[in-house]
C-alpha positions as CSV (number, residue, x, y, z in Angstrom):
1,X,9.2,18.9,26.6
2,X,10.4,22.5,26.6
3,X,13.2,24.4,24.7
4,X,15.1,24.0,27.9
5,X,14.8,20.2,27.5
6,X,16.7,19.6,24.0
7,X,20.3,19.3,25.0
8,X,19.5,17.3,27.9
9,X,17.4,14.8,25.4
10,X,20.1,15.3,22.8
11,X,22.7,13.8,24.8
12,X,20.5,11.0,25.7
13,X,19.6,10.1,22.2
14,X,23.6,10.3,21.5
15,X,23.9,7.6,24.2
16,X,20.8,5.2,22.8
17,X,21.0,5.8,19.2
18,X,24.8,6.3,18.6
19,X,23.9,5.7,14.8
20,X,20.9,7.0,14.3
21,X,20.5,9.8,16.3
22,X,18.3,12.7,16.0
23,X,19.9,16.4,15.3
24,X,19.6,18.9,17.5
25,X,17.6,20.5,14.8
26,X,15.2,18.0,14.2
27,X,14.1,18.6,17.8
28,X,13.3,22.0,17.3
29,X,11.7,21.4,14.5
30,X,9.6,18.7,16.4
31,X,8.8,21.4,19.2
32,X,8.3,24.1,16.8
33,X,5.1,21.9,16.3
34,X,4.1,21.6,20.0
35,X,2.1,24.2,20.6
36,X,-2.2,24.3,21.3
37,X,-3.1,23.3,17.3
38,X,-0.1,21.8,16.7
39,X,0.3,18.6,15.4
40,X,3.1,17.9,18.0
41,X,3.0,16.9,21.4
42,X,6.2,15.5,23.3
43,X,6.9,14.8,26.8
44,X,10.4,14.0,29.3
45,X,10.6,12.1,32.4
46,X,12.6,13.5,34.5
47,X,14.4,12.6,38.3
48,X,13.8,14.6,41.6
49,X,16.7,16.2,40.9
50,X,15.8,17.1,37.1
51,X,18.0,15.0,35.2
52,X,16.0,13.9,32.1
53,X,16.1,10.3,31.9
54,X,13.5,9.9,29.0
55,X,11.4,11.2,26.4
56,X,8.2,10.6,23.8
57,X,7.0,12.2,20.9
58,X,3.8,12.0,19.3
59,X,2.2,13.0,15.8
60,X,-1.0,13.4,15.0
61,X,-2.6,14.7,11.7
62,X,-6.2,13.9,10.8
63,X,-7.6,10.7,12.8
64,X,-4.0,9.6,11.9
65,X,-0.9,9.7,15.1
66,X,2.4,8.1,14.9
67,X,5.2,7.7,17.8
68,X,8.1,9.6,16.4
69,X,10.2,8.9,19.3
70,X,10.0,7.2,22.7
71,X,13.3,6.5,24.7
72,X,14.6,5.6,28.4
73,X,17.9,5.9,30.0
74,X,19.1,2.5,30.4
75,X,19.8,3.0,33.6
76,X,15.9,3.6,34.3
77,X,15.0,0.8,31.2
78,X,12.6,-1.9,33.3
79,X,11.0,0.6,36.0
80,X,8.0,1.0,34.0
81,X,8.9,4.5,32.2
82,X,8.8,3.1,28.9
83,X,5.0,2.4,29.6
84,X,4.3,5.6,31.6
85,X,6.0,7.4,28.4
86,X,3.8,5.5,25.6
87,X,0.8,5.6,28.2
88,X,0.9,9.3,27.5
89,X,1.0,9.0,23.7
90,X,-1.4,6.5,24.0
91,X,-3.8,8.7,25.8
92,X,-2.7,12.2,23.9
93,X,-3.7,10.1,20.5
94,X,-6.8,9.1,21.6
95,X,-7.6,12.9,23.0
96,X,-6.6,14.4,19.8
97,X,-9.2,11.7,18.3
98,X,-6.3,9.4,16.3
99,X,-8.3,6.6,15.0
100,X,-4.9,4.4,14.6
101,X,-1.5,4.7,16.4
102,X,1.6,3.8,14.2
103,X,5.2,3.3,14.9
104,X,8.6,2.1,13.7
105,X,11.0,-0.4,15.7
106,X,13.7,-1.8,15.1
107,X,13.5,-5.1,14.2
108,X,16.1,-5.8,16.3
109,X,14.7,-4.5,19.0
110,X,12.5,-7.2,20.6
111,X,12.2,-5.4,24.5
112,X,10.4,-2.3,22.8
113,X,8.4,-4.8,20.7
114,X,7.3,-6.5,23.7
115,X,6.4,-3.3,25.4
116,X,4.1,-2.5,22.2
117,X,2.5,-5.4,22.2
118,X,1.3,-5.2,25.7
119,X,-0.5,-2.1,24.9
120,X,-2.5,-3.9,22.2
121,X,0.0,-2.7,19.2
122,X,0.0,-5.3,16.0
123,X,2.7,-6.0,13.3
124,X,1.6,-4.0,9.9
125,X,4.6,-4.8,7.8
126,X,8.3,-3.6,7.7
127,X,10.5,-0.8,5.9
128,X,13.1,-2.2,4.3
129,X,16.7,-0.5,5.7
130,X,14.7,2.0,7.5
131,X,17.3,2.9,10.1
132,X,20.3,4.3,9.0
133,X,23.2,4.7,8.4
134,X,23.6,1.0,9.4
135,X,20.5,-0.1,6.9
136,X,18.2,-1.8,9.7
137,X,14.9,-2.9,8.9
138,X,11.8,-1.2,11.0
139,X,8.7,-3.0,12.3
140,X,5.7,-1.2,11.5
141,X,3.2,-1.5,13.8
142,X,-0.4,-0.6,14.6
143,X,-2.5,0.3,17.4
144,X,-6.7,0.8,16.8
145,X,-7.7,3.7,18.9
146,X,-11.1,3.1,18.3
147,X,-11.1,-0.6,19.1
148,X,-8.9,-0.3,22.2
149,X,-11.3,2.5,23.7
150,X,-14.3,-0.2,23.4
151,X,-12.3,-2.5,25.1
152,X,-13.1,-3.5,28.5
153,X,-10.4,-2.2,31.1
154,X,-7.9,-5.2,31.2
155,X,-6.7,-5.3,35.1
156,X,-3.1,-6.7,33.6
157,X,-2.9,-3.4,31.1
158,X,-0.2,-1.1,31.8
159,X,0.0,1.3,34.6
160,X,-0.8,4.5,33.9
161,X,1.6,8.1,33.6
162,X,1.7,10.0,36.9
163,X,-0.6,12.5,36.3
164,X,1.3,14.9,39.2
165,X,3.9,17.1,38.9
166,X,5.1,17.5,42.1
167,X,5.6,14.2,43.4
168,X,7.6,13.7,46.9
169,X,11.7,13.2,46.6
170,X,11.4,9.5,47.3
171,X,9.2,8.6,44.4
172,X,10.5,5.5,43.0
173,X,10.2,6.3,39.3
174,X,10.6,9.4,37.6
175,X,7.7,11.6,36.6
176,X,6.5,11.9,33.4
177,X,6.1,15.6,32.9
178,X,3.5,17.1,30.6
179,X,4.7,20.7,30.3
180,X,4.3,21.2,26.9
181,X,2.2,24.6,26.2
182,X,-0.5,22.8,25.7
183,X,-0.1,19.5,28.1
């Protein structure tokens, strides 16, 4: 994700996450951190014709990474993007030498949860009235690097991100672009 990217994303997350949207600012913030030794890394999927129709954030700090944000135009919501996205974060995490992957999900939010789970992700407990304004509790949950590296390959596991940029016209699912400075 560049600068370029932010109002794009903005109005996305408007759309998704009518309450609980992320500022503007928060996203600069977030990219401020996205640079080579940063502790930021963030990428968009975007259409042929450059609409941005999803995006994913990661943290990582020490052996430590969290998924700060992941979201897909619903429009584009069962294609696979969400798991191209979190491959990504998966794969960044585990590059950056994250022992554990955490995130937050709504509990509410039982599609996402499903998504998670397929990618080995466990329940670790729940924040009470984590999402606000409209007090929603969050589903923590966990992901062992380490273990998931020793696994053997499982032939039903996710696909994984496009790794090319320039993908024909006609490609069936948008591309995951890595073009942070350091992606």
């Amino acid at each position: 994700m560049r600068w370029w990217h932010i109002a794009p994303v903005l109005a996305l997350e408007l759309e998704l996450f009518p309450e609980d949207a992320w500022s503007a600012g928060m996203f600069w913030s977030e990219l401020a951190e996205a640079h080579p030794g940063g502790t930021r890394h963030y990428t968009v999927a975007v259409t042929p014709d450059g609409a941005v129709v999803g995006y994913a954030g990661l943290m990582a700090v020490g052996g430590d990474g969290d998924v700060q944000t992941i979201a897909v135009d619903g429009r584009h919501q069962g294609t696979g993007l969400g798991a191209a996205l979190l491959t990504d974060l998966v794969r960044e995490a585990a590059r950056r030498g994250c022992a554990d992957l955490l995130l937050e999900v709504r509990v509410d939010n039982t599609r996402a949860q499903r998504l998670y789970e397929r990618f080995g992700f466990e329940p670790v407990g729940i924040r009470r009235g984590y999402y606000q304004p409209a007090g929603i509790d969050a589903l923590v949950m966990r992901l062992d690097l380490a273990a998931a590296s020793a696994a053997p390959a499982d032939p039903a596991a996710p696909a994984a991100a496009p790794e090319d940029l320039d993908e024909p016209a006609g490609h069936p699912r948008p591309d995951v672009k890595k073009d942070t400075p350091h992606g």
